[in-house]
C-alpha positions in Angstrom: 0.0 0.0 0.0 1.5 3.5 -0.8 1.9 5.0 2.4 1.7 8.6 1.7 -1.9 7.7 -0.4 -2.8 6.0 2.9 -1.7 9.3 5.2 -3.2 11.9 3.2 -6.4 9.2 3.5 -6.1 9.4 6.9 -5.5 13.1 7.4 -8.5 14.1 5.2 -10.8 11.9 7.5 -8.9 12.9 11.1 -6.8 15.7 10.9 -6.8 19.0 12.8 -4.7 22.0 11.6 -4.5 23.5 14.9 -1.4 22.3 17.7 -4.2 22.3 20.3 -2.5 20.5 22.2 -0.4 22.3 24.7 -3.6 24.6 25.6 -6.5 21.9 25.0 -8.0 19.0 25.0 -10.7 19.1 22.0 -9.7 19.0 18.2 -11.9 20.0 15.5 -12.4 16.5 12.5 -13.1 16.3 9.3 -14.6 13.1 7.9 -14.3 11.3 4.2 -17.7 13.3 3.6 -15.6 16.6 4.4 -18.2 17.8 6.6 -17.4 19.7 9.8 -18.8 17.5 12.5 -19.2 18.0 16.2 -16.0 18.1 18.0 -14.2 15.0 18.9 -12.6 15.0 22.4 -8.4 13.8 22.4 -9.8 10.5 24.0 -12.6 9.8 21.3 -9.6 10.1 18.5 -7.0 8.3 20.3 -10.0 5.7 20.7 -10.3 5.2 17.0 -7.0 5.0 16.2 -6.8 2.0 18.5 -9.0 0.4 17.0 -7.5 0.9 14.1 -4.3 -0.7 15.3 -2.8 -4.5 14.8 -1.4 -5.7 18.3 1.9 -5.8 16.3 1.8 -1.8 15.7 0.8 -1.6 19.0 3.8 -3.2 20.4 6.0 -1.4 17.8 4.9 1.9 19.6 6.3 1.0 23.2 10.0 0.5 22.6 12.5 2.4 20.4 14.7 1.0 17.9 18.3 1.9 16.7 18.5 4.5 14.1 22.0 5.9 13.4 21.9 9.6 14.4 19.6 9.9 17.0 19.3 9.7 20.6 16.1 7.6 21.0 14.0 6.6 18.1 10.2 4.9 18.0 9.6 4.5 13.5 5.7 5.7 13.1 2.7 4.1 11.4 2.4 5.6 8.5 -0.9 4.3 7.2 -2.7 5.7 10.4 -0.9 9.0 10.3 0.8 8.5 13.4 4.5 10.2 13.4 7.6 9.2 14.1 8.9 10.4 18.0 12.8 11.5 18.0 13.8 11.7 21.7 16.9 13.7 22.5 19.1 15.2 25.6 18.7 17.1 26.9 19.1 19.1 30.3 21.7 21.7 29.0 21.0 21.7 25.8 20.1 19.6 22.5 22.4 16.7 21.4 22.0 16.2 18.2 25.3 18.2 16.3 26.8 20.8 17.2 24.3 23.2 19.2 23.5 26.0 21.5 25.6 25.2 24.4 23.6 26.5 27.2 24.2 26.9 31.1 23.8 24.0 33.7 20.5 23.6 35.5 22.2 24.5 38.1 22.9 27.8 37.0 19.8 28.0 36.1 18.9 26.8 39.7 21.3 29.8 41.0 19.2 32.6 39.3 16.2 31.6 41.6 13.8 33.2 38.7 10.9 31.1 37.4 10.7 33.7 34.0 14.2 32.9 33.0 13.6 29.3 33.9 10.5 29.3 31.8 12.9 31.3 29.2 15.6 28.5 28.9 12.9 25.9 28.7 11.2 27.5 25.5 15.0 27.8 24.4 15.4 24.4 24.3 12.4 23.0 23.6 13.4 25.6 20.1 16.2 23.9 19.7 14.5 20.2 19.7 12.2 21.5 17.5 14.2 22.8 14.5 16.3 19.8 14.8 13.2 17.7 13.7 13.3 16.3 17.5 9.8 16.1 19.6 10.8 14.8 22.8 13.2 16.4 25.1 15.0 14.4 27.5 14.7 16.9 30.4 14.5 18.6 33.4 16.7 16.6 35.7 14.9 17.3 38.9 17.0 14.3 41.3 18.2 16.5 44.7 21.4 17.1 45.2 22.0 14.3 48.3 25.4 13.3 47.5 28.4 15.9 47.3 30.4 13.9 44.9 27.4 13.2 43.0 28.9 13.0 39.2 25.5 14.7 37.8 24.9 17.5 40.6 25.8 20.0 37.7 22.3 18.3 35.8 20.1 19.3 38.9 18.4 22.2 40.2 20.0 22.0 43.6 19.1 20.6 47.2 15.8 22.1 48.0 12.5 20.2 46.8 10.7 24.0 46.4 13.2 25.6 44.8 13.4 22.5 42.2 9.6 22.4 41.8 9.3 25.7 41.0 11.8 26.2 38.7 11.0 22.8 37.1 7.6 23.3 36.8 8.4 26.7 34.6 11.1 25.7 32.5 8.6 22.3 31.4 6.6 24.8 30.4 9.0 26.5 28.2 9.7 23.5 26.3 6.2 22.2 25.4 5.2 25.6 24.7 6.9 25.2 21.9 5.3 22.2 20.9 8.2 19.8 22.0 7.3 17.1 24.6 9.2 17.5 27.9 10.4 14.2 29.5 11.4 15.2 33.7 14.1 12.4 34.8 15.0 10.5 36.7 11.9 8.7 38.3 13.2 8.2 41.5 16.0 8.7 44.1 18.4 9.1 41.6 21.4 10.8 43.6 24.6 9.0 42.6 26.3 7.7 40.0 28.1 4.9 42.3 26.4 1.3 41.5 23.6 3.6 39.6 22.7 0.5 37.6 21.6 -1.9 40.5 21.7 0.2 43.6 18.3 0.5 45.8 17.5 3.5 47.5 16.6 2.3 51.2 14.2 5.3 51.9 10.8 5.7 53.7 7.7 6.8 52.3 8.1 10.3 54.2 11.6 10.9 53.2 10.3 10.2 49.8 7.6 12.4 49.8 8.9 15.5 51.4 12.4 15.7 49.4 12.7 13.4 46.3 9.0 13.6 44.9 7.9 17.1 45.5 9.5 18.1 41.9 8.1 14.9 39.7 4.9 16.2 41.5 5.2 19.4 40.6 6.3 18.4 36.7 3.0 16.8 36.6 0.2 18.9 38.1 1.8 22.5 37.5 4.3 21.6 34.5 2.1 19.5 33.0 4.7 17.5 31.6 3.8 15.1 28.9 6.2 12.1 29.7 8.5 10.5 32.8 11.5 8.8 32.7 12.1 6.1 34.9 15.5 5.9 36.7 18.2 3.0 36.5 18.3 2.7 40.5 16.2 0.3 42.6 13.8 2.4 45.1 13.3 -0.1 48.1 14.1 -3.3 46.2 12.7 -3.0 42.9 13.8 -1.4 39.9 12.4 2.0 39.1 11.1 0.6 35.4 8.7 -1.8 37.4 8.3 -0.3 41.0 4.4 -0.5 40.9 4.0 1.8 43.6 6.1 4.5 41.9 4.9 4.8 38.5 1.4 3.2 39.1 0.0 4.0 42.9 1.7 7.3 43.1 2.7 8.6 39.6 -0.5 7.4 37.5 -3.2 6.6 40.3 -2.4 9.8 42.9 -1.0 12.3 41.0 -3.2 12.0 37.8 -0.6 11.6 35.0 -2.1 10.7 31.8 1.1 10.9 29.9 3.5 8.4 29.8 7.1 7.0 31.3 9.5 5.7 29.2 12.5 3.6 30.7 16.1 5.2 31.2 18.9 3.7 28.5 18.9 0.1 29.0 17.0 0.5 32.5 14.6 -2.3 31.8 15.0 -5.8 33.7 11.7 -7.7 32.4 8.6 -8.2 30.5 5.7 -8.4 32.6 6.8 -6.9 35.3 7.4 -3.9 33.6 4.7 -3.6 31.6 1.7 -4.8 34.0 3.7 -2.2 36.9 3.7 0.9 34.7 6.4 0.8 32.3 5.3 2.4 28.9 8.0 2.2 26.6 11.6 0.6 26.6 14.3 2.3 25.4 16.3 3.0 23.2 15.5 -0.9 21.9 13.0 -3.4 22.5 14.5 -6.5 24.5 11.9 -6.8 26.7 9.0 -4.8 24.8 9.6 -6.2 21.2 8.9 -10.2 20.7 8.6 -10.9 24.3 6.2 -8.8 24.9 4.4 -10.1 22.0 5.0 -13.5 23.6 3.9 -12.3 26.7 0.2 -11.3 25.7 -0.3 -14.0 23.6 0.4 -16.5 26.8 -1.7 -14.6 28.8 0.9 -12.8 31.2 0.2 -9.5 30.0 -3.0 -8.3 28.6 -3.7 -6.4 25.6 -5.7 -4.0 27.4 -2.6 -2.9 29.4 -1.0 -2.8 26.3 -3.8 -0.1 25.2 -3.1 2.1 27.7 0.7 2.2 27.0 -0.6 3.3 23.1 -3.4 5.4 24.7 -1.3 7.6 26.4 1.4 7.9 23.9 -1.1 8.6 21.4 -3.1 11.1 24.2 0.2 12.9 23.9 1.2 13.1 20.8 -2.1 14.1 19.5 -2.4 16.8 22.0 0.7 18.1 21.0 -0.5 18.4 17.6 1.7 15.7 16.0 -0.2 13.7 13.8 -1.0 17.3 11.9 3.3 18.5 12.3 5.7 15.0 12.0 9.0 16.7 13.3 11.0 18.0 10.3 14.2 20.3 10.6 13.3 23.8 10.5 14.8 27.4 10.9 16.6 28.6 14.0 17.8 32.2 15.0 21.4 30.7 16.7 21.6 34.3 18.2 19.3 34.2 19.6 19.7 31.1 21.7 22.9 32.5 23.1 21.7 35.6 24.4 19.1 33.4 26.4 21.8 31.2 27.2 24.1 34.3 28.4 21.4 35.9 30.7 20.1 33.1 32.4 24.2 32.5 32.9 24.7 35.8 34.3 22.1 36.0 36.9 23.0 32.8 38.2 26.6 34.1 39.0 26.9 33.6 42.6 29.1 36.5 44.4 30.2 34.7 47.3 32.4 36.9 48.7 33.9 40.5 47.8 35.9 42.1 50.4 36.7 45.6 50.7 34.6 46.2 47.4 37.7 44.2 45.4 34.9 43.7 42.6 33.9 45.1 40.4 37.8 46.0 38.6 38.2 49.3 37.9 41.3 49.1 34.9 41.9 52.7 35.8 42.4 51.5 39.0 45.9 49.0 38.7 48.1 48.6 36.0 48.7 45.2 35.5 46.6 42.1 36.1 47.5 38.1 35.9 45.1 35.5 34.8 46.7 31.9 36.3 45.1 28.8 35.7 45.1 25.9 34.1 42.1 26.1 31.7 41.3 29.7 31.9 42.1 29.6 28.3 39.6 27.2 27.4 35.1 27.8 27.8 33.9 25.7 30.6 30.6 25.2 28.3 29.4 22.2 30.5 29.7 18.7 32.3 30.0 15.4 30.7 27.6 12.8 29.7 24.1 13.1 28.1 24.4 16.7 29.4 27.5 17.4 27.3 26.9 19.5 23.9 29.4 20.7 21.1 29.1 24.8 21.3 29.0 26.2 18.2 31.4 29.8 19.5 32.9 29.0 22.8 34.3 31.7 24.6 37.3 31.1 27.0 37.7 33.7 30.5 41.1 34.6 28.8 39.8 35.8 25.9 37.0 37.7 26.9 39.3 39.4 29.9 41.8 40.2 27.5 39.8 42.4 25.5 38.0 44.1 27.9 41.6 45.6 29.3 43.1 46.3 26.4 45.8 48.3 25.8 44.9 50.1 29.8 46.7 47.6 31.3 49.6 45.0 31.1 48.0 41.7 30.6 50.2 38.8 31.9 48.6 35.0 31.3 50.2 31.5 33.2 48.6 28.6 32.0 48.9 26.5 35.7 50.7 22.7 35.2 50.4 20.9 38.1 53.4 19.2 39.1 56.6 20.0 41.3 58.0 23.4 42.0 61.4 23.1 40.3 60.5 25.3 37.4 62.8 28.4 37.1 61.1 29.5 33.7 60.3 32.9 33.7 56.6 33.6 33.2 55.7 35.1 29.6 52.6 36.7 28.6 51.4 33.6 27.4 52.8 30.3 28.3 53.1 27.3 31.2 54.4 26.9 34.6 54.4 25.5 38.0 53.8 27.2 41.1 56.7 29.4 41.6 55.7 30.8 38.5 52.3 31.8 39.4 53.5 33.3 42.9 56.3 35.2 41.1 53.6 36.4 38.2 51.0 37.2 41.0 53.8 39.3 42.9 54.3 41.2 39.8 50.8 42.2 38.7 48.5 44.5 40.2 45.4 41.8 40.3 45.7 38.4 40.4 42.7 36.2 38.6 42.7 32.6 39.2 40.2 30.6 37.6 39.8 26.9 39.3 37.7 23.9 37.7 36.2 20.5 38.6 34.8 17.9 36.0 31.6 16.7 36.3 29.9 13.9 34.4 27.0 11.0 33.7 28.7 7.7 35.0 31.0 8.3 37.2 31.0 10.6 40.7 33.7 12.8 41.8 36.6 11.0 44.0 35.8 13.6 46.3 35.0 17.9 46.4 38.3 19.1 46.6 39.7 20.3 43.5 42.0 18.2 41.6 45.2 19.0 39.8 46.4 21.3 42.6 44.4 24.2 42.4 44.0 24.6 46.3 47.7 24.6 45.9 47.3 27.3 43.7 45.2 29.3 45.0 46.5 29.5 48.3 49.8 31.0 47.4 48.9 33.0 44.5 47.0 34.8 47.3 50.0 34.6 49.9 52.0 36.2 47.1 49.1 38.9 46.1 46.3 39.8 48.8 44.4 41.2 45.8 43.5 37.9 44.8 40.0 37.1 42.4 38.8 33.3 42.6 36.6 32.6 39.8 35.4 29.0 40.5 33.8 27.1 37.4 32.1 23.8 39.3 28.7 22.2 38.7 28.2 21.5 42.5 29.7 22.6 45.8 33.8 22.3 46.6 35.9 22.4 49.5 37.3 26.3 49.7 38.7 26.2 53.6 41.9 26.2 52.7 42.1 29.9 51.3 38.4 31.2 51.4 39.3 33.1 54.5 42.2 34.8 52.6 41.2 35.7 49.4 39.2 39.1 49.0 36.3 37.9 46.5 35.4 34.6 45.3 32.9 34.2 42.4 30.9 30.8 41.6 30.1 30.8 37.4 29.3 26.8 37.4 29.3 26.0 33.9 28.2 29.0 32.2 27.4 27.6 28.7 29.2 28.5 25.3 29.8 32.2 26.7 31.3 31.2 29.9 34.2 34.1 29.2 32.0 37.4 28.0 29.8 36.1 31.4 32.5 35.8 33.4 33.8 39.5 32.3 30.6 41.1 32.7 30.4 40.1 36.7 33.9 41.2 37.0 34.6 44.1 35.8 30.5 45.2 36.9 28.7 45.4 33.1 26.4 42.7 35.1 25.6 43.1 38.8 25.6 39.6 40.2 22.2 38.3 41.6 23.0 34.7 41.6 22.2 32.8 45.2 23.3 29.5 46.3 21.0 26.6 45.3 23.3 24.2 46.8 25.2 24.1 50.6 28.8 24.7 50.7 30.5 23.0 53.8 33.5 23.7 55.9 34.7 20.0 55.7 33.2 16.8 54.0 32.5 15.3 57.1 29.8 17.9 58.0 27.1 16.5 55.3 25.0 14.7 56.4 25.9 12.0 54.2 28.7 10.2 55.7 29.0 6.6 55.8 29.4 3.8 53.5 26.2 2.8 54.3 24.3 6.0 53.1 26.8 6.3 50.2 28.0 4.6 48.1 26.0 1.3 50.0 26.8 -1.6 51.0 25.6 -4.9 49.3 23.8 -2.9 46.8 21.7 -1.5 49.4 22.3 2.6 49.6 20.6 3.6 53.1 18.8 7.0 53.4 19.4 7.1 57.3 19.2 10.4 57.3 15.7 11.1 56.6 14.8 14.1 55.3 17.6 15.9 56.9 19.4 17.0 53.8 21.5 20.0 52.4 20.5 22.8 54.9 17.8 20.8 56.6 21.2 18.9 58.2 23.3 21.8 58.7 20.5 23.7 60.8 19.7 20.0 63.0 22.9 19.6 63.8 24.5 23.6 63.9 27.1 23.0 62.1 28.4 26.2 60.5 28.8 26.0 56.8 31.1 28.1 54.6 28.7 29.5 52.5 25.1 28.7 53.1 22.1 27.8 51.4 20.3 30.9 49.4 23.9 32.9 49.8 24.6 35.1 47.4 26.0 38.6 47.3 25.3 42.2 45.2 27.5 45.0 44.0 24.6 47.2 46.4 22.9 46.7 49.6 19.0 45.8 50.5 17.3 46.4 53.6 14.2 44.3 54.3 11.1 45.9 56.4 7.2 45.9 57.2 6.9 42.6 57.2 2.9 41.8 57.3 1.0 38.6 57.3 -2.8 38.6 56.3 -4.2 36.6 58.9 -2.5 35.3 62.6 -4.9 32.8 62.7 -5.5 30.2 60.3 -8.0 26.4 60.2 -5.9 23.6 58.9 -6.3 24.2 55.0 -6.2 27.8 55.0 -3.8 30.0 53.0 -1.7 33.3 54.8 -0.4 36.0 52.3 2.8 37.3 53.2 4.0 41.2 52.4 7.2 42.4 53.0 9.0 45.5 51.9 12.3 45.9 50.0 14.7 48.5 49.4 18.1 49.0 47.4 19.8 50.8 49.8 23.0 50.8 47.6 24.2 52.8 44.6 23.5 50.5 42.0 21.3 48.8 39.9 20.4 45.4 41.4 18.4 42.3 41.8 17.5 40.2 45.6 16.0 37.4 46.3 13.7 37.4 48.8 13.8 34.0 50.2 10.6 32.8 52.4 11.2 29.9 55.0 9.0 28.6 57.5 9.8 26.7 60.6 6.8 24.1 62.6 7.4 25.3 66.4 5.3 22.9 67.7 6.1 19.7 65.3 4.3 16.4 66.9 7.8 14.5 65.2 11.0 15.9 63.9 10.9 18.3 61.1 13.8 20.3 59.7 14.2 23.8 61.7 13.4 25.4 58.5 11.7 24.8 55.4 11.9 27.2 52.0 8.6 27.7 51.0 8.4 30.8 49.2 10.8 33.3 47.2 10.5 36.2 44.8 13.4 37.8 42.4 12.9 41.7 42.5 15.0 43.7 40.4 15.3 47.5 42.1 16.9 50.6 40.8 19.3 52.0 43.2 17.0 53.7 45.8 14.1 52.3 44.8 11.5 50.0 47.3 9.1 47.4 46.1 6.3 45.3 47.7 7.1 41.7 48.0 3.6 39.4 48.3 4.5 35.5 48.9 1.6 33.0 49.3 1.7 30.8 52.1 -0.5 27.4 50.9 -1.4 24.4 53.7 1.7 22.4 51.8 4.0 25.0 53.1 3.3 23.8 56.7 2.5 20.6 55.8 4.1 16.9 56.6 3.4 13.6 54.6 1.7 11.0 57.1 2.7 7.3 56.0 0.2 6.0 57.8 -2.8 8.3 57.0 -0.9 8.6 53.1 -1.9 12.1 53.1 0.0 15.4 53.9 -1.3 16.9 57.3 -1.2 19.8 59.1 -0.9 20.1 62.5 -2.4 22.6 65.2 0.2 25.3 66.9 1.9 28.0 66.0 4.2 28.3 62.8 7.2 30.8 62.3 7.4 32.4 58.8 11.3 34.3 58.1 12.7 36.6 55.5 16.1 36.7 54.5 18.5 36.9 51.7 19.9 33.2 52.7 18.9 30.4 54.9 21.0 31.5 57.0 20.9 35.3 57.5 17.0 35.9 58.3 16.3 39.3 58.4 12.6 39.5 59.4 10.2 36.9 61.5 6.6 36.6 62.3 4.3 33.9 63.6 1.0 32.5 62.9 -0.9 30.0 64.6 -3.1 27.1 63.1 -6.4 25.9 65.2 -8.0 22.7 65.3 
């Protein structure tokens, strides 16, 4: 049968010319009689189309196959009109070729905006699109649990709000563009280490209040179309078939209508997969191909379940408008893309320290300056992995900082080699050495820049958070040799900075910036961009004061990885135990000041299920231009069981012109004072009083007030 004869058959008697689908859920149809009939609803055409369908097209629809070039790949039906899906990475951009390298989520995570979220979402989803791609393979919304974790740089940080919210926006980015969003990975997905077979050992509460909130959020407020199921076991059972995961919780409680498709070779068998949730394997069909063929035709499965696998692919797909636009490679403005990619980059700079106003450089102020490190020649575009793209125009810190000084200053570059100090080269203006040479260099210059790295990447964790290749070395006496000292740290997750942090004058965290990881860097130091960035992560004094210490916790032991520590994690740890940390959660400095005041709530006294609006004033007390977060936490005084000392539960990005004030409103909902009963599997709120605080971090609360919830 000529298949485009039978697809332009098909069209004339089903197809719509409208991509109703991100904003509804009825499509207009034409029938052979070209009539305009009443409206058939998504689920009366995805019903016809079934029963249109062989059980061997069904099964063809619920694994991928190999097709050179592509990620992930399921062929379409041609005679029924239904298209081909092209599944692609993903979280920091689209790999497929040579792309838009944009920042790391958790840059994105450090801006604390939901618009620029929702910004680099529709970025991407762009991207997908005009590659002829229609399923992204992202957000990564897995918490930050363990320090080394090799994917931290994927993630949105340690705090279940913060990744909700910002999760929630940037899905609906991408399918406002018409591209399916797939959130990963389905669940407790927090190492690397034994990521294949290890099982997550965690309780229902710890599950609920720290590693489901964002795959919640994804579905009822991101309305994502599809969920990708993790490698790792959750409490025994892999993630592709944990029944209570993708069918109690993800399909029964929470709605979803979409559906979950299997990480890379994360699917152990048939039946169990399919009859616990599983809807498609991927990238191949081992288990869904033949054997699930086999499988309904002996009885073990049932082509009903196979139906609803098809239903809701098909649910999606026609929602999204695809059986009226097959993906096809299109037009894209590359320019476009960058500049999205730079701003969300800039305001997720983090200043993390600046004494005695060291930043931002003045050139008129010193006549020489020395960039030292080892790859400050070189963009620090991204982590490895699926993450990883090919930038089209990297930009290296040395580059960019090099014409921004010009001919003002003398511009001296060392290109760090670890190794002994037995060098007795004399520094160039371009060229390699050991540490001598970069203490001798930094004696001579004005300003010493020293850019430090780590490496992040998909399969493999960090040996540990210190900084390889001896850049603490480094640092540390570059900054014994020159107090005026610059740190510009490029790292997807949190380091270990004791050993100089208190010596150096300003330290600035870029993460991985993306393709312009230079003309970013720039901007925030020499003040074109006032940095606005805070700390979605915790940075600690020592390794040892996580709260994720042992073997048993991490990496396990006999495949069995131990969430002892509850929901205790990040800056729900450091404030149990009062441990100090060197930069805390939320931190995140300005080139002006903010004072906070008139802090109001709307009621004092609130039912169980009752909402309190929160109003607080803001001010740019400084001199420039600026942007604050205003972060909202709130605290259970009277807590039947142990809850964390504080909770995020709100936060607003203001942008203020120097002396300028603005009204801050933050909605309290009963989940912000909420805690998930196992045993009554509902959240609950309990009678007393509750503590709501203000501040610019988690740990410098500026503001408090108190409101009290009757029975």
């Amino acid at each position: 049968m000529n298949s485009k004869r039978s697809r332009r058959r098909f069209l004339k008697q089903t197809s719509v010319a409208t991509l109703a689908a991100v904003v509804g859920d009825k499509v207009p149809t034409l029938f052979a009689s070209d009539r305009l009939t009443p409206q058939l609803s998504i689920e009366q055409r995805v019903d016809q189309l079934i029963r249109r369908m062989t059980l061997a097209e069904k099964i063809q629809m619920v694994h991928g196959v190999y097709r050179q070039g592509f990620i992930g790949y399921i062929p379409g039906i041609p005679r029924l009109g239904i298209p081909e899906l092209a599944l692609t990475d993903g979280p920091a951009g689209v790999r497929h070729g040579p792309g838009t390298a944009f920042p790391a989520p958790v840059a994105v995570a450090a801006t604390w905006d939901r618009s620029l979220a929702q910004q680099y979402g529709a970025a991407l989803g762009a991207e997908a699109k005009a590659k002829g791609q229609n399923i992204l393979l992202g957000p990564m919304v897995n918490i930050v649990r363990v320090p080394e974790g090799g994917r931290n740089f994927e993630t949105f940080g340690e705090d279940p709000y913060l990744t909700s919210q910002l999760a929630a926006a940037e899905i609906r980015g991408i399918q406002g563009q018409g591209v399916i969003a797939e959130v990963k990975h389905y669940a407790a997905n927090n190492q690397e280490a034994e990521r294949l077979k290890v099982s997550a050992e965690v309780d229902e509460r710890t599950l609920r209040e720290i590693y489901l909130p964002a795959f919640e959020a994804a579905v009822k407020d991101g309305k994502v179309g599809s969920v990708m199921a993790a490698y790792n076991k959750v409490n025994g059972t892999f993630s592709s078939e944990n029944v209570h995961l993708l069918k109690d919780v993800l399909k029964d409680e929470w709605g979803f209508d979409g559906f979950v498709v299997s990480d890379w070779g994360a699917t152990h068998s048939t039946a169990d997969a399919a009859n616990n949730g599983l809807d498609i394997e991927m990238p191949t069909g081992e288990f869904f191909g033949d054997k699930l063929m086999a499988a309904v035709k002996e009885g073990r499965v049932t082509e009903a379940t196979i139906d609803d696998k098809v239903r809701r692919i098909l649910r999606v797909i026609t929602r999204f408008g695809f059986l009226e636009r097959p993906p096809e490679v299109g037009p894209l403005d590359y320019r476009r893309q960058a500049e999205i990619g730079r701003r969300v980059a800039e305001a997720g700079v983090v200043l993390l320290k600046n004494e005695k106003d060291i930043l931002p450089l003045d050139v008129n102020n010193f006549k020489s300056v020395a960039v030292i490190g080892a790859f400050a020649d070189s963009a620090a575009s991204g982590g490895g992995g699926s993450a990883r793209i090919t930038p089209l125009n990297p930009i290296s810190p040395l580059g960019a900082i090099a014409n921004r000084i010009g001919k003002r200053a003398t511009f001296r570059f060392l290109k760090f080699v670890a190794g002994s100090d037995l060098s007795k080269s004399d520094p160039a203006t371009t060229g390699a050495g050991l540490l001598n040479d970069a203490t001798e260099l930094a004696k001579a210059c004005d300003v010493a820049l020293v850019f430090a790295r780590d490496f992040e990447s998909e399969g493999v964790d960090r040996a540990n958070i210190v900084m390889g290749m001896q850049q603490d070395e480094l640092i540390r006496e570059v900054v014994n040799a020159n107090p005026r000292t610059v740190v510009v740290l490029n790292t997807g997750c949190m380091v270990l900075v004791h050993r100089w942090a208190d010596a150096v004058l300003a330290i600035v965290q870029a993460w991985y910036p993306g393709q312009d990881d230079g003309e970013i860097i720039a901007d925030v130091l020499f003040g074109n961009v006032n940095p606005s960035g805070k700390l979605p992560i915790t940075f600690p004094k020592r390794r040892e004061d996580t709260g994720i210490t042992t073997a048993v916790q991490y990496p396990g032991v006999n495949g069995l990885g131990r969430y002892s520590e509850g929901v205790f994690v990040g800056y729900r740890h450091f404030d149990k135990e009062d441990i100090t940390p060197q930069f805390p959660f939320g931190h995140g400095l300005s080139y002006t000041t903010f004072e906070y005041s008139n802090l109001k709530l709307s009621r004092t006294q609130i039912r169980a299920g009752e909402s309190v609006a929160v109003e607080v004033q803001v001010k740019n007390t400084g001199s420039r231009d600026g942007a604050e977060v205003v972060q909202l936490y709130v605290q259970d005084i009277n807590a039947s069981l142990p809850r964390p000392v504080k909770e995020l539960k709100g936060f607003e990005k203001v942008s203020l012109k120097r002396g300028e004030t603005k009204l801050v409103r933050i909605n309290l909902d009963p989940r912000s004072m909420a805690y998930y009963d196992p045993s009554k599997k509902q959240w609950v709120v309990e009678p007393g009083t509750f503590k709501v605080l203000i501040g610019s971090s988690s740990r410098l609360i500026k503001l408090t007030a108190q409101f009290n919830v009757v029975s």
